[in-house]
C-alpha positions as CSV (number, residue, x, y, z in Angstrom):
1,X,22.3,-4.6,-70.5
2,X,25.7,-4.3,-72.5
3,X,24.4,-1.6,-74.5
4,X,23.4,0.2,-71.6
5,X,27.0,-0.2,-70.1
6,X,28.6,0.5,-73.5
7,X,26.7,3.6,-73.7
8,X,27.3,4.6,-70.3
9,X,30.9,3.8,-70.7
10,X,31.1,6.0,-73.9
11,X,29.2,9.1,-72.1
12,X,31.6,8.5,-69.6
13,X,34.7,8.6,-72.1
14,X,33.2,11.7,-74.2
15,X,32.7,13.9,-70.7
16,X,36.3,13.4,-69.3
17,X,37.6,14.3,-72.9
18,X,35.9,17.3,-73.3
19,X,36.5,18.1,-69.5
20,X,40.4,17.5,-70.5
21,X,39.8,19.7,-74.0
22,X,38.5,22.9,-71.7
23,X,41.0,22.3,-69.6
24,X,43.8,22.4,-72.4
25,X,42.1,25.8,-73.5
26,X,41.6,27.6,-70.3
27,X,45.3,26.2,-68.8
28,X,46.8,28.0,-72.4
29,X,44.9,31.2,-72.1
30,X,45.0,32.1,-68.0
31,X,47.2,29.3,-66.6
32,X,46.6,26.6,-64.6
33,X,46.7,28.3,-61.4
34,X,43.7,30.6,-62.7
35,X,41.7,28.1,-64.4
36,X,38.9,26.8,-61.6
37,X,37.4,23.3,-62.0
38,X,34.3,25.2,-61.9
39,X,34.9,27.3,-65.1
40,X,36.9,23.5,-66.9
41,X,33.6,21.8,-65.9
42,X,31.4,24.9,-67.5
43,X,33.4,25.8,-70.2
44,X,33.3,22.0,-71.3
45,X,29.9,22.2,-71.5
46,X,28.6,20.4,-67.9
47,X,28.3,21.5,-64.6
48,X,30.4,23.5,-62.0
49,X,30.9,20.1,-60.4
50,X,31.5,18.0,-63.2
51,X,35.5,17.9,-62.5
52,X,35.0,16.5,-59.0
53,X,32.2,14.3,-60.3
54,X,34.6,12.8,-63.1
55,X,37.9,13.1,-62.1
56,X,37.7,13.9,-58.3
57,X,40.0,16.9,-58.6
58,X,41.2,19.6,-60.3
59,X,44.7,18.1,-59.8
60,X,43.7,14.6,-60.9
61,X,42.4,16.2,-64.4
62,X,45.8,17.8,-64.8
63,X,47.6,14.8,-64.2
64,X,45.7,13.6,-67.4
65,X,47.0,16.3,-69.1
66,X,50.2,16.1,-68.8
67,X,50.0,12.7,-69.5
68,X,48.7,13.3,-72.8
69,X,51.5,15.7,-73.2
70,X,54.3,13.4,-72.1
71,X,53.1,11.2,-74.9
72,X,54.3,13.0,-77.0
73,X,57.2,14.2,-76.2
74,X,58.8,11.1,-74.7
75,X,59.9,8.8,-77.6
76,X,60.6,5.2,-77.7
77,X,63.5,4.3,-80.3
78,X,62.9,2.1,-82.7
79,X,65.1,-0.6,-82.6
80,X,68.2,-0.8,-84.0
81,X,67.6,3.3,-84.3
82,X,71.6,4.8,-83.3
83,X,72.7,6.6,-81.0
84,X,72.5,9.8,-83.3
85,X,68.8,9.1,-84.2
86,X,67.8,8.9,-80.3
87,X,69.7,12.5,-79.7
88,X,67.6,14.0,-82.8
89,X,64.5,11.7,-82.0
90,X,62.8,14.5,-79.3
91,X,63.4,16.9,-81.3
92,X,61.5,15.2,-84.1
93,X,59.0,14.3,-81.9
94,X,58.6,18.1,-80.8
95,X,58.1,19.7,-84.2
96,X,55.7,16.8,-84.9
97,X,53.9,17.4,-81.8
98,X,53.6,21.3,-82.9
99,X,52.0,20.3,-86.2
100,X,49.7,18.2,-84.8
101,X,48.4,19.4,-81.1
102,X,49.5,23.2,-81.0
103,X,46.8,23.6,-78.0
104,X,47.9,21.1,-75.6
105,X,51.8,22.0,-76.4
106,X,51.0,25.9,-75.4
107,X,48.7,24.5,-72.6
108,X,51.9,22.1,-71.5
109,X,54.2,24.5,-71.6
110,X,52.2,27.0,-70.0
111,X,52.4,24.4,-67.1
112,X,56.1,23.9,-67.3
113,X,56.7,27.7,-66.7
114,X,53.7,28.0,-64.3
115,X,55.9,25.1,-62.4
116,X,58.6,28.3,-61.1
117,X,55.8,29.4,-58.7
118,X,54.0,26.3,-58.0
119,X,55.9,23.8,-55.5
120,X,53.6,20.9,-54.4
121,X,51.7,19.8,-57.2
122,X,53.3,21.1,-60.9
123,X,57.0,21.8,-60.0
124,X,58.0,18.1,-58.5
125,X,56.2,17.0,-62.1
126,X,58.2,18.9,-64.1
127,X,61.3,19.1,-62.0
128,X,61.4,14.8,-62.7
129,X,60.5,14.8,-66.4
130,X,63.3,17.5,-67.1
131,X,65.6,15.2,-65.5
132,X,64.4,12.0,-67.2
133,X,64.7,14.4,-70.3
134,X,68.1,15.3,-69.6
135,X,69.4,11.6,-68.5
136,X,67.5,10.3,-71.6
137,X,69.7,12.4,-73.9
138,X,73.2,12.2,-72.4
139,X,72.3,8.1,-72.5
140,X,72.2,8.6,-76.5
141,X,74.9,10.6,-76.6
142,X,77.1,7.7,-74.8
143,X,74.9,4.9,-77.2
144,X,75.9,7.6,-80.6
145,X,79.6,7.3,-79.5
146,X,79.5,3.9,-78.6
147,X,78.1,3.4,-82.3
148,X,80.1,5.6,-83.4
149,X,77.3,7.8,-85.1
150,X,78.6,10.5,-82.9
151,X,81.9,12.2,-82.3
152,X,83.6,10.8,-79.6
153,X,84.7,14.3,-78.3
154,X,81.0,15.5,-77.8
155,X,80.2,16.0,-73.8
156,X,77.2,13.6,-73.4
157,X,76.2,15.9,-70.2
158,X,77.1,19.5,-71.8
159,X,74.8,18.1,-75.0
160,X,72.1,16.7,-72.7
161,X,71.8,20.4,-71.3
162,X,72.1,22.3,-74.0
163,X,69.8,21.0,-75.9
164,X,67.2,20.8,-73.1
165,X,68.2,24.6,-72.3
166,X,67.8,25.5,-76.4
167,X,64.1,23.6,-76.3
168,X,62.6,25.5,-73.3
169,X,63.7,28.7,-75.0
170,X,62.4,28.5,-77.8
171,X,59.4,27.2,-76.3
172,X,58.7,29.9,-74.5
173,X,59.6,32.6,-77.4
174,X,56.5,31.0,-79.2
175,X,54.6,31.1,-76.6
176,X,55.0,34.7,-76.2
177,X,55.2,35.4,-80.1
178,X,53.5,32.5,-81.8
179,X,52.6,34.8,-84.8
180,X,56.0,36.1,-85.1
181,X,57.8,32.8,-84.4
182,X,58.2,29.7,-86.5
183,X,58.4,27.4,-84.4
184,X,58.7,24.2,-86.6
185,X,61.4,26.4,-88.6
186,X,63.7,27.1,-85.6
187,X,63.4,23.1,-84.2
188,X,64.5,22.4,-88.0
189,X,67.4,24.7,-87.4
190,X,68.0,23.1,-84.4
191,X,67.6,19.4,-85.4
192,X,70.3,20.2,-88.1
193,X,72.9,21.8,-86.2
194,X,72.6,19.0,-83.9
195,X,74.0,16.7,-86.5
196,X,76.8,18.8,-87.1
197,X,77.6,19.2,-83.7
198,X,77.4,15.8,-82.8
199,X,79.2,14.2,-86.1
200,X,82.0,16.6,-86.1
201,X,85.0,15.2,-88.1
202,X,82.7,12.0,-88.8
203,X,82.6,10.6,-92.3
């Protein structure tokens, strides 16, 4: 009897993966708006119905998505890390991301755009993550110059925003250009004139 639960639990485990893996690939080529949980379900492989069936929704399979995304994005410091380190760490974090998952970071940020036209399900989502985002950084900023890892003329909110700002566009030129733009080469950029910016004047 445990083998036939471990089994079933594993059949179970395999079908909402690959349901979530079609769904990463049809949310980065047409958008989530256009991708059906009929075609998710097919495309993985199962039936028309198997998104209802497994998840009960189209919307409950995105919200596994994006949990998957926030992952990893959102970093926890490690401890003792400074201020500085938990400015640069989501950057870090973003380029690593890139390297590893390049199809669910074009299907996530094909839902963070797609969030402009989209106001009850994707928009409130992205809407609260941008602000944890933003809160998250001007926090480190505060911790860097409490520290003193960062300069203590640096505007915690002006930085929070900025760098948030910098991230989405650049996001969304490789997106548009992924051939023609290097993406872990411009977050490198990035992550280095951060530490300029921030340690102005420090020694």
């Amino acid at each position: 009897m445990s083998t036939e639960r471990r089994s079933q639990r594993e059949r179970v485990e395999e079908s909402s993966r690959r349901l979530a893996e079609a769904a990463i690939e049809l949310i980065a080529e047409k958008g989530y708006t256009n991708a059906t949980a009929q075609e998710i379900g097919i495309r993985a492989g199962y039936s028309r119905a198997m998104v209802r069936e497994r998840f009960g929704s189209k919307e409950a399979l995105l919200e596994t998505v994006l949990q998957e995304y926030e992952r990893g994005v959102e970093v926890t410091p490690e401890p003792g890390a400074s201020g500085l380190q938990k400015v640069l760490a989501p950057v870090v974090a973003l380029r690593e991301f890139a390297a590893e998952d390049p199809r669910l970071l074009r299907a996530a940020l094909t839902l963070n755009f797609e969030a402009l036209h989209d106001h009850d399900i994707l928009r409130p989502r992205i809407e609260g993550w941008l602000a944890r985002t933003r809160a998250g950084l001007r926090q480190a900023v505060l911790d860097g110059q409490s520290d003193g890892s960062v300069a203590p003329e640096c505007d915690a909110d002006e930085i929070a925003s900025e760098l948030t700002a910098a991230a989405i566009g650049y996001a969304y030129a490789w997106l548009l250009n992924p051939d023609t733009t290097n993406f872990d080469e411009t977050l490198s950029r990035l992550h280095d004139r951060l530490i300029v910016r921030l340690t102005n004047g420090l020694r």
